[in-house]
C-alpha positions as CSV (number, residue, x, y, z in Angstrom):
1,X,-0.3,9.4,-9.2
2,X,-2.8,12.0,-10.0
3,X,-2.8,13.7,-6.3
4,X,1.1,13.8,-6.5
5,X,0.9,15.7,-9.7
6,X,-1.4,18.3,-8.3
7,X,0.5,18.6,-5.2
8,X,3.3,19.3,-6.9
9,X,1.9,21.8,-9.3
10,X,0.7,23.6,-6.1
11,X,4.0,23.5,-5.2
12,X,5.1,25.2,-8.1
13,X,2.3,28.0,-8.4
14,X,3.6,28.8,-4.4
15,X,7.2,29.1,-5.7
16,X,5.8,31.1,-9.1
17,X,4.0,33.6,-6.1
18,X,6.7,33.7,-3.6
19,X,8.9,35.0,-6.5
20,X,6.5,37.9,-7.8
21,X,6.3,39.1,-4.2
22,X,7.9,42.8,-3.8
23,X,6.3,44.1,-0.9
24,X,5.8,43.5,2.6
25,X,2.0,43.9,2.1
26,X,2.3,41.7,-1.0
27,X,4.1,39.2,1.0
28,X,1.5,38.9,3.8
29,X,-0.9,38.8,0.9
30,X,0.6,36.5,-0.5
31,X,1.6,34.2,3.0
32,X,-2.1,33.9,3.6
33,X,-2.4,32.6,-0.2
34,X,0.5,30.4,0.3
35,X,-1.0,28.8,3.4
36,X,-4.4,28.2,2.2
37,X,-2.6,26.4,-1.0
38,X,-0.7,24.6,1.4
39,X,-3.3,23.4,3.4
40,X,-5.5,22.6,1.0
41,X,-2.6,20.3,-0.4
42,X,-1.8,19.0,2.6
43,X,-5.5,17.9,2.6
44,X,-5.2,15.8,-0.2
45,X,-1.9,14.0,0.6
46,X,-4.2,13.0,3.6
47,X,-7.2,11.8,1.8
48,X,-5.0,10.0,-0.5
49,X,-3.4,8.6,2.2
50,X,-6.4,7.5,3.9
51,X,-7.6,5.9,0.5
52,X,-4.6,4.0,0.1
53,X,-4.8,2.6,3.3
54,X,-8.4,1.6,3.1
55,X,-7.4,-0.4,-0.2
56,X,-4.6,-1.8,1.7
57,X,-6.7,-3.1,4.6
58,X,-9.4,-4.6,2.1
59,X,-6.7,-6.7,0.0
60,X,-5.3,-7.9,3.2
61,X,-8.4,-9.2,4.5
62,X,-9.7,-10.4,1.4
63,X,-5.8,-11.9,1.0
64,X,-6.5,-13.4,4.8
65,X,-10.1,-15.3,3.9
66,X,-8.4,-17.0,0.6
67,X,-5.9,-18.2,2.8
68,X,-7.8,-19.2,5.6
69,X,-10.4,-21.0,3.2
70,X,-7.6,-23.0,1.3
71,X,-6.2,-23.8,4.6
72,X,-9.7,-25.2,5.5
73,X,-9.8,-27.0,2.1
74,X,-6.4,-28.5,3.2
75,X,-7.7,-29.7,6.2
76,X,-10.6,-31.6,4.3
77,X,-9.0,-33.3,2.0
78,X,-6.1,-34.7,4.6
79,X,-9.4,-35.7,7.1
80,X,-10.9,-37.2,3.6
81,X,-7.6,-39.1,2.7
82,X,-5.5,-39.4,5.5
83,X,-3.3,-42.5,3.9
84,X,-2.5,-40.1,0.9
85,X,-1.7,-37.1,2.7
86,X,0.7,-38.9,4.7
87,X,2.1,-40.7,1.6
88,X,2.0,-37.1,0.1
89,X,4.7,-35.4,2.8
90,X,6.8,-38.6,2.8
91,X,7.3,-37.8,-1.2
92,X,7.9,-33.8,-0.6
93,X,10.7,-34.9,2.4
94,X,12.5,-37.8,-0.1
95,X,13.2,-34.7,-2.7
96,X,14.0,-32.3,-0.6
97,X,16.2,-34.3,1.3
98,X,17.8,-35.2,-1.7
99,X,18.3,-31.5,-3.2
100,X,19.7,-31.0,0.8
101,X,22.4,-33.9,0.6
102,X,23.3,-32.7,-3.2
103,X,24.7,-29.6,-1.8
């Protein structure tokens, strides 16, 4: 949120420049201003970009070992009670095939 606000006060200081400009050397002056500032912002809109999809990448793999270690969890339990894991998904398909034949 931070980086948009600074990009978009850079914006604003290249519009507050391009405005004051009267002269054709003031304007080259001032194009070589504007591009640094544009760079330079351009730079940031890439490091936050790379930050953001770092974070992304982390919560997704740390989102894909909590699934894949309840997953294994399932699997222990059903191999440690097979009887009530059966009896279990017999229960879930009665109600749901009861909420099915109610529409």
């Amino acid at each position: 949120m931070q980086d948009t606000r600074a990009i978009r006060d850079e914006i604003d200081h290249v519009r507050r420049l391009l405005a004051e400009t009267g002269t054709a050397d003031e304007l080259a002056v001032r194009a070589r201003e504007v591009r640094d500032r544009l760079r330079l912002a351009f730079e940031r809109i890439e490091d936050a970009a790379r930050a953001a999809r770092a974070e992304t990448s982390d919560a997704a793999a740390a989102a894909r070992r909590s699934l894949d270690e309840e997953l294994a969890d399932a699997e222990r339990k059903i191999r440690d009670n097979p009887l009530g894991a059966v009896v279990l998904a017999a229960g879930i398909g009665l109600v749901l095939g009861m909420f099915i034949r109610r529409r």
